[in-house]
N, C-alpha and C positions, 0 to 999 in steps of 0.2 A: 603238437604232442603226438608221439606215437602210438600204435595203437597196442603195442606190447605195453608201451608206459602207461596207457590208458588203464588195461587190463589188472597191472599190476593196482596202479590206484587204488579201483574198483574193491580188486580184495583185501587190499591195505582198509579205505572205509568199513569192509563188511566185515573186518577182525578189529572194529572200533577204535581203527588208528586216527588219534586226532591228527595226526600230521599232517596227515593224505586227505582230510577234510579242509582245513585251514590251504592246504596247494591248491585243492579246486577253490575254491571260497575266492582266494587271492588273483588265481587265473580270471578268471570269468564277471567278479562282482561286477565291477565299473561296467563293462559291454553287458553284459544283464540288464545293469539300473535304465542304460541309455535306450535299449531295445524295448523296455517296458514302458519309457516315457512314451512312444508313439501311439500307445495304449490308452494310457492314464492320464495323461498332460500333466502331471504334478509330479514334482520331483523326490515331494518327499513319500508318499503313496509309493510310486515306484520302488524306493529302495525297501519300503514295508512288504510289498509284493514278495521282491526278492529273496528279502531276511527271511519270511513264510518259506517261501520254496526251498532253502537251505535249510530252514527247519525239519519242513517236511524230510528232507534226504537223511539228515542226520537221523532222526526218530523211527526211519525207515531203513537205515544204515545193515542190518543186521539179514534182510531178507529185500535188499535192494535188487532190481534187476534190470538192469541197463544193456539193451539191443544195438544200440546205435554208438555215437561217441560221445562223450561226456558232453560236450560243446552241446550237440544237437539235440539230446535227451534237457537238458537247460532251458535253451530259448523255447524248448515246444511246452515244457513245463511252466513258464514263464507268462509266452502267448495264454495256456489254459488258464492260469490264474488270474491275467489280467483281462481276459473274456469275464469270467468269473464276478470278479471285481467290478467292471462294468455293469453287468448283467442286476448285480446289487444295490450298484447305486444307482440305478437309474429311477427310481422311485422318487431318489431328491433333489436329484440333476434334473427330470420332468420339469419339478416347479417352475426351474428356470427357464429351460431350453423352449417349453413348450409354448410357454404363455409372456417370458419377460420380454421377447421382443416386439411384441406389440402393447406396452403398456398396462398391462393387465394387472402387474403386482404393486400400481397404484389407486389400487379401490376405494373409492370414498365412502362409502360406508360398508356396514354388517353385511346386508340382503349383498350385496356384491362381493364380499367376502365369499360368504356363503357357496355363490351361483361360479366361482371362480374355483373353488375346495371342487365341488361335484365337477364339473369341469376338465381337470387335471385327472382326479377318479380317471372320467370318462378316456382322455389320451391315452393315460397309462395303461389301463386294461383293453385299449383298441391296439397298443403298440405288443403287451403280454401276450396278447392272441394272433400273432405273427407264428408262423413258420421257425421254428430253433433259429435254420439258417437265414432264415429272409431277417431273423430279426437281433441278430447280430451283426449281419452287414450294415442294417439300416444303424445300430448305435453306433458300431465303429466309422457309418459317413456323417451320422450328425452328432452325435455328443464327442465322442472323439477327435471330429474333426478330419479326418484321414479323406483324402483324393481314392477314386476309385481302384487307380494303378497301384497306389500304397498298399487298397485292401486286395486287389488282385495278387500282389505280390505275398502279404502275408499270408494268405489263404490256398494260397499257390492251386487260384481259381483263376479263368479269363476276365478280363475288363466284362466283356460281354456279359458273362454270367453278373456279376455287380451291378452291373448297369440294369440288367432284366430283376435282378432280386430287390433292388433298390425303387424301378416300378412297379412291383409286383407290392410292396409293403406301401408302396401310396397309392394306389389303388384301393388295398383291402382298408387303411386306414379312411380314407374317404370313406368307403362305404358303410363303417363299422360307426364314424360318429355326424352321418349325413342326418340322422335323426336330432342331434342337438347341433347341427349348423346354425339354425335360426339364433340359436343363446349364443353361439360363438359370435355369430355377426354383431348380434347386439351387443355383447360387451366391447369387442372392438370399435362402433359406432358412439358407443356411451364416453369409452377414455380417449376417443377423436376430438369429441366435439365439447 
């Protein structure tokens, strides 16, 4: 697209032309949904993502202001909200990520319910007391699942930097629940053996 066509769009949107909303909406949707999936891992989240962000645009239509090109003002919008997004759920994604692969979300009784609840707390508020940055990269390598390069590339940071923010967030995380390691060991020695 050009950027006269662009342009035009722009003020076609900001004079409440559905036309020029449903053109971008059409351009862009599908390469959005995909770009969000590397985010969100879920297909259908993704396209909710999306639908948000064209909401947003639309309800914002009127005093929109777009610097860059439609395309790129999109996926950076896109990227924010599925940061966002992440950042949210990670309070229910903990459950799992933190403690189900060791067993843990098979407690046999209450008292381990219990000592597992406090637990999760504890992860959660060691990973919340991260650094903005350090602890966005750390959910986009582990809940998301993304390779350092992936996050390098979205971040359009160095591998290095990931790699250093990545030990910099297990460092502080070690240090932040080295006080309940002993409960951590034991639950994992309890659903071992």
């Amino acid at each position: 697209m050009h950027i006269s066509d662009e342009d035009e769009l722009i003020l076609r949107l900001s004079n409440h032309d559905r036309g020029a909303f449903e053109q971008i909406f059409r351009t862009y949707y599908a390469d959005l949904c995909k770009f969000c999936m590397k985010y969100v891992r879920d297909e259908q989240v993704a396209e909710e993502v999306v639908q948000e962000v064209f909401i947003n645009i639309w309800e914002r239509r009127s005093n929109l202001t777009i610097t860059t090109s439609i395309k790129s003002y999109l996926f950076t919008a896109i990227r924010n909200r599925s940061f966002n997004y992440l950042k949210l759920q990670l309070p229910k994604e903990q459950k799992k990520v933190d403690l189900e692969g060791i067993g843990f979300l098979e407690a046999d009784n209450r008292e381990q319910e219990m000592i597992m609840d406090e637990l999760r707390h504890h992860v959660h508020a060691a990973i919340e007391a991260l650094p903005n940055k350090c602890q966005i990269i750390f959910n986009l390598s582990r809940n998301a699942g993304m390779t350092y390069k992936e996050i390098a590339d979205e971040l359009d940071i160095s591998v290095k930097t990931v790699e250093n923010q990545i030990g910099l967030a297990l460092k502080k995380l070690r240090e932040n629940l080295n006080p309940i390691w002993d409960k951590i060991m034991l639950l994992i020695l309890i659903n071992i053996f």
